[in-house]
C-alpha positions as a Python dict, from the first residue, in 0.01 Angstrom:
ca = {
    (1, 'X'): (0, 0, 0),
    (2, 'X'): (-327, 179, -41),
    (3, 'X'): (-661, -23, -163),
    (4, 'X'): (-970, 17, -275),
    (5, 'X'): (-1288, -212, -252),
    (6, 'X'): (-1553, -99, -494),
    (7, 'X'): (-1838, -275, -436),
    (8, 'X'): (-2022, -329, -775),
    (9, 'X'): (-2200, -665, -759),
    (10, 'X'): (-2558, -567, -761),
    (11, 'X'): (-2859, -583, -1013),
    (12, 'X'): (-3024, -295, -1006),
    (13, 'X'): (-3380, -377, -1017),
    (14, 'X'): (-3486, 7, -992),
    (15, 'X'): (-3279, 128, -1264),
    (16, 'X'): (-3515, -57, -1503),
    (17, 'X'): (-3250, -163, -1712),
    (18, 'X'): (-3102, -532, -1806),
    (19, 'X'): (-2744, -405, -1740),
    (20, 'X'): (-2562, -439, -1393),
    (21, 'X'): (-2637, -125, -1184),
    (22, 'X'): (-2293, 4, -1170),
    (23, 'X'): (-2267, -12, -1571),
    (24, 'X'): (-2525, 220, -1593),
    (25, 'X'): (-2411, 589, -1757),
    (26, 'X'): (-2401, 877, -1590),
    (27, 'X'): (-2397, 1153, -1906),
    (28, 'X'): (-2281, 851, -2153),
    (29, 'X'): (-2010, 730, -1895),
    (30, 'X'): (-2073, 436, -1670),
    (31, 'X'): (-2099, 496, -1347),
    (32, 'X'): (-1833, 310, -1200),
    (33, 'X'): (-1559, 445, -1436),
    (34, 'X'): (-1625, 777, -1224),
    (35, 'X'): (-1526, 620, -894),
    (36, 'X'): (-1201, 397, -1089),
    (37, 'X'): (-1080, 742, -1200),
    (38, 'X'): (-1124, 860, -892),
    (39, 'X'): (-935, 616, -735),
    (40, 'X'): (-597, 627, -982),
    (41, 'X'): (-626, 1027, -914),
    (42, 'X'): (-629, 974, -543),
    (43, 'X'): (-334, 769, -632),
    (44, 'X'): (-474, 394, -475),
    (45, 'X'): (-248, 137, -624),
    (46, 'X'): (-473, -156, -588),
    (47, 'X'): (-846, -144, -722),
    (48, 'X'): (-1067, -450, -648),
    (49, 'X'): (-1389, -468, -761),
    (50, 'X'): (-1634, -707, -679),
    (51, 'X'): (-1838, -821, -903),
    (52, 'X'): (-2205, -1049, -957),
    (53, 'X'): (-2449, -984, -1172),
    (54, 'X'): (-2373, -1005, -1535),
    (55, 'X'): (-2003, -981, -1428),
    (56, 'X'): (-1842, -979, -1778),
    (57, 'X'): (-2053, -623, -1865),
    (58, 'X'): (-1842, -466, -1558),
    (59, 'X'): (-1526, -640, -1671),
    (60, 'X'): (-1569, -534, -2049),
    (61, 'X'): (-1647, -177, -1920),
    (62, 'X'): (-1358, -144, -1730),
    (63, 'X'): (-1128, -358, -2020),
    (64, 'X'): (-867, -61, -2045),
    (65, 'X'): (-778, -4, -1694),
    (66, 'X'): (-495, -201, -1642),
    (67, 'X'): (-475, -195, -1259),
    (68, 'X'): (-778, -374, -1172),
    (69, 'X'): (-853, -702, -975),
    (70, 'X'): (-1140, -892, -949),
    (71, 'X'): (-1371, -1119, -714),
    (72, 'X'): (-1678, -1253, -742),
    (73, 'X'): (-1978, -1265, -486),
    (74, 'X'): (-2217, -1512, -648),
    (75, 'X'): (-2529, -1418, -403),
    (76, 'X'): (-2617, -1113, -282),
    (77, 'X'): (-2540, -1171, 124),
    (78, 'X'): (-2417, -822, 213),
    (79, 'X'): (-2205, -544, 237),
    (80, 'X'): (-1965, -783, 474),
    (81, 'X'): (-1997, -1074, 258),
    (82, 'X'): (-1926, -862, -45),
    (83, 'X'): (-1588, -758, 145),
    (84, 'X'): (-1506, -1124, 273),
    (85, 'X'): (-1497, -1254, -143),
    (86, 'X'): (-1198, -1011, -196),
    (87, 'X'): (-977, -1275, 88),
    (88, 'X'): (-765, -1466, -141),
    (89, 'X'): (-689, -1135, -302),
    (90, 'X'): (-618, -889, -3),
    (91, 'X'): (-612, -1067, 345),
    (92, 'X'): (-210, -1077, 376),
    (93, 'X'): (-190, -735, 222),
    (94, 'X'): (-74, -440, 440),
    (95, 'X'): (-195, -124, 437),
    (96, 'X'): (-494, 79, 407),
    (97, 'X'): (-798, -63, 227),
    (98, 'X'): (-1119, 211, 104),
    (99, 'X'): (-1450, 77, 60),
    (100, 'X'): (-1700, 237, -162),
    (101, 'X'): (-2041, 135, -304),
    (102, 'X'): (-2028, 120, -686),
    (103, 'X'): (-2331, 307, -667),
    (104, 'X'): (-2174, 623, -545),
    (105, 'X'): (-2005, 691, -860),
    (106, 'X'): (-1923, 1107, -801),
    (107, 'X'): (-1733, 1064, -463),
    (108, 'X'): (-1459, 1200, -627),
    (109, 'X'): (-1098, 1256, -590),
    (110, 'X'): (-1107, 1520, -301),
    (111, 'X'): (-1327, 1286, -56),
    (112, 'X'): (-1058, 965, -78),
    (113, 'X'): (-765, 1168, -30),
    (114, 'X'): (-908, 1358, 249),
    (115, 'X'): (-1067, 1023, 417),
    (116, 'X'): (-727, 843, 403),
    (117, 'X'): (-523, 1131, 487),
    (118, 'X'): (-721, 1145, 804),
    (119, 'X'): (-716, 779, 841),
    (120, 'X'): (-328, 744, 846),
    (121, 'X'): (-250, 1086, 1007),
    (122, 'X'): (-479, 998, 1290),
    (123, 'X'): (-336, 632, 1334),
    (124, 'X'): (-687, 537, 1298),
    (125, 'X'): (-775, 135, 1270),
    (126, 'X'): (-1127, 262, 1108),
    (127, 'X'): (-1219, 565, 954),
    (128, 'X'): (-1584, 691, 833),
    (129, 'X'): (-1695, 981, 644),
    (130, 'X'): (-1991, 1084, 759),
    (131, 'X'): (-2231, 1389, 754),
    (132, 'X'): (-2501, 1528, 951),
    (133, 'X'): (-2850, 1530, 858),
    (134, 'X'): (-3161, 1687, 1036),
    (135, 'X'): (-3359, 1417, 889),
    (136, 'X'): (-3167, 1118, 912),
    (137, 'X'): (-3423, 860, 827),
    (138, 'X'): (-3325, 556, 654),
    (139, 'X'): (-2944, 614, 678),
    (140, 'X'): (-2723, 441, 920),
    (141, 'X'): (-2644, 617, 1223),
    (142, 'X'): (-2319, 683, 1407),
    (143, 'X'): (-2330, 601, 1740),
    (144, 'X'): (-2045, 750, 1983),
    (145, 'X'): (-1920, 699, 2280),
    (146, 'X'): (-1614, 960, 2434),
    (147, 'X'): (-1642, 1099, 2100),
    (148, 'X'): (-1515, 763, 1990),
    (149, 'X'): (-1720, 595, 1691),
    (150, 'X'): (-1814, 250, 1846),
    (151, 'X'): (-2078, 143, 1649),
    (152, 'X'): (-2297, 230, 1317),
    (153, 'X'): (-2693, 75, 1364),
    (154, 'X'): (-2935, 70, 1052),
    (155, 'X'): (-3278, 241, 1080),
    (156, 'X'): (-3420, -108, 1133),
    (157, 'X'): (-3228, -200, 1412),
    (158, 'X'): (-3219, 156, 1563),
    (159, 'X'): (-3395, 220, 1928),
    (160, 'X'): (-3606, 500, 1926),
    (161, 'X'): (-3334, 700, 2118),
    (162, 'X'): (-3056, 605, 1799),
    (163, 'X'): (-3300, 697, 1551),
    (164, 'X'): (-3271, 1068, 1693),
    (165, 'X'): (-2902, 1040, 1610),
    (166, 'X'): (-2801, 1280, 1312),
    (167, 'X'): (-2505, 1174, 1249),
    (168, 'X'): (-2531, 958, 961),
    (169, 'X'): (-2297, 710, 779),
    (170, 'X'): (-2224, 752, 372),
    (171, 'X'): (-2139, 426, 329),
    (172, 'X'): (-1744, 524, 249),
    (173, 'X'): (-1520, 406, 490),
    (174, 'X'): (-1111, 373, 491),
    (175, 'X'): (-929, 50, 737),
    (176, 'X'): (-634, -122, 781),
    (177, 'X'): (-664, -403, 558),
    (178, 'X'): (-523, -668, 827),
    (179, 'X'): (-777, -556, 1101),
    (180, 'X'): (-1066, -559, 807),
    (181, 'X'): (-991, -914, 705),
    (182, 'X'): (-949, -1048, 1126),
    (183, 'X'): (-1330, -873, 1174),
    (184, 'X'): (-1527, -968, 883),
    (185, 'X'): (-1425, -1322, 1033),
    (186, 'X'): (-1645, -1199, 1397),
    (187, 'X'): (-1948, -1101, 1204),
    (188, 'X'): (-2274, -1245, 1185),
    (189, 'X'): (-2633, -1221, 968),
    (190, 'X'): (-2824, -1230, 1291),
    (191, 'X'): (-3049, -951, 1187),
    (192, 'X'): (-3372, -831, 989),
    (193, 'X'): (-3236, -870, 659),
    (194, 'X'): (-3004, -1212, 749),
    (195, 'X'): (-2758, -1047, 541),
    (196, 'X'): (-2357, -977, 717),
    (197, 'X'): (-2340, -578, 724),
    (198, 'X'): (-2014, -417, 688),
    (199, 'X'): (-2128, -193, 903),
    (200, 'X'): (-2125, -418, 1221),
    (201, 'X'): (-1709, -461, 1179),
    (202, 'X'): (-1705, -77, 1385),
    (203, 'X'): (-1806, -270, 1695),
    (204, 'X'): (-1582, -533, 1653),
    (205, 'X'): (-1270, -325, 1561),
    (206, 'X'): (-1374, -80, 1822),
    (207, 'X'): (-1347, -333, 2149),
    (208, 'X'): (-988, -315, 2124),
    (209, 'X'): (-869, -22, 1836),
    (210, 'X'): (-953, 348, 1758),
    (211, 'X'): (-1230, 357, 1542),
    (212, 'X'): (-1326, 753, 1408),
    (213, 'X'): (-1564, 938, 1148),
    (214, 'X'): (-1507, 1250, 948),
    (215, 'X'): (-1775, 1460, 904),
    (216, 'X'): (-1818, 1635, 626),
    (217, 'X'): (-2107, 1853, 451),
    (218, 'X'): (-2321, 1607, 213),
    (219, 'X'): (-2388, 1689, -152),
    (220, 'X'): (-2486, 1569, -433),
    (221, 'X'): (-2162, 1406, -501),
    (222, 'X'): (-2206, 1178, -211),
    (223, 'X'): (-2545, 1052, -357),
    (224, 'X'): (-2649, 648, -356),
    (225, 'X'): (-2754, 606, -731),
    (226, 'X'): (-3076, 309, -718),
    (227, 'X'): (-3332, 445, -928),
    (228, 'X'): (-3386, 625, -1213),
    (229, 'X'): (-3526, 968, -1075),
    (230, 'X'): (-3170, 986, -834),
    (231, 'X'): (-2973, 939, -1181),
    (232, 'X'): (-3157, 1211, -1364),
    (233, 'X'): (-3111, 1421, -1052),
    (234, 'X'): (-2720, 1351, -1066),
    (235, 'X'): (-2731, 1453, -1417),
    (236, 'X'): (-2888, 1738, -1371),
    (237, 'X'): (-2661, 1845, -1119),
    (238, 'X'): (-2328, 1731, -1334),
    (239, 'X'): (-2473, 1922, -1632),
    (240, 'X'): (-2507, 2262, -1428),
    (241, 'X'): (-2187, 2249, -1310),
    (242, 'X'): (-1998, 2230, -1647),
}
């Protein structure tokens, strides 16, 4: 079984609109009907999106899709958090499970099916896509060990010596659902933002399983959609393509 978490619970303050971030169009089409057709192309049989603010807009935007389950993260507590309200849906559930922000709408069909081919090819408990960047700041960076992935630390947690790190993380990641549901349990908030970061399950998965990234070059496709100026941008880009 192959699943996907799309990760859609957010306001979006900076999009300057009263609608849920991920309900926001992208040339007319909400943005997180790009990423659910994305996900039936790369033929994932079980979509979960998790849902918050103004829930019912994301759930009447997404009324025709048939395949879709939902759960519902009633504060904003984190990337982890956001993965732990999808447990009475998923935890038993074998299989590989893709995560993807809601607000990286034009990931695309080519990116998932590469990710998870590498993921299950690979016998990988933890796959990342990443990318390399010669100016990484802000993004989370990959941190290796015997070419092994075993951790990802944010820019505000970074040493000096991680912050020169270029490997960077895009925020899309493939696991085996099992393992995802046993480490979100040996996570904490014990950080700047007191929020539980997805991010911190590569060290926990890593201790005792094979934890990987693919990199890959970065385009626009691969962009984090929070303000208004990114969307145009997207739409610009979109627009000269077709």
């Amino acid at each position: 079984m192959r699943n996907v978490i799309i990760l859609a619970a957010g306001k979006g303050t900076r999009m300057k609109s009263e609608l849920p971030k991920c309900a926001c169009e992208i040339l007319g089409k909400p943005m997180i009907t790009y990423l659910v057709d994305a996900c039936i192309e790369a033929e994932i049989e079980n979509i979960i999106v998790v849902v918050g603010y103004k829930k019912e807009i994301i759930k009447d935007v997404l009324k025709d899709y048939s395949n879709i389950s939902y759960a519902y993260q009633d504060e904003q507590l984190g990337t982890g958090h956001a993965c732990m309200v999808t447990k009475s849906i998923l935890e038993n559930v074998s299989g590989s499970t893709v995560i993807v922000p809601g607000d990286m709408p034009l990931v695309g069909k080519d990116n998932l099916v590469n990710l998870i081919k590498y993921h299950e090819e690979n016998n990988l408990s933890m796959t990342i896509l990443s990318s390399i960047f010669d100016n990484p700041f802000s993004y989370g960076r990959i941190v290796r060990e015997n070419n092994s992935v075993i951790g990802i630390i944010e820019e505000k947690e970074a040493t000096e010596e991680q912050k020169l790190i270029k490997e960077i993380n895009t925020g899309l990641y493939v696991v085996d659902n099992i393992t995802l549901f046993e480490s979100l349990e040996l996570i904490d908030n014990n950080n700047n933002k007191h929020e539980y970061y997805l991010t911190d399950i590569v060290k926990v998965i890593s201790k005792h399983s094979k934890v990987d990234a693919v990199v890959c070059e970065y385009d626009y496709h691969l962009t984090g959609i929070n303000d208004l100026d990114t969307l145009h941008f997207v739409e610009e880009k979109l627009k000269s393509e077709n």
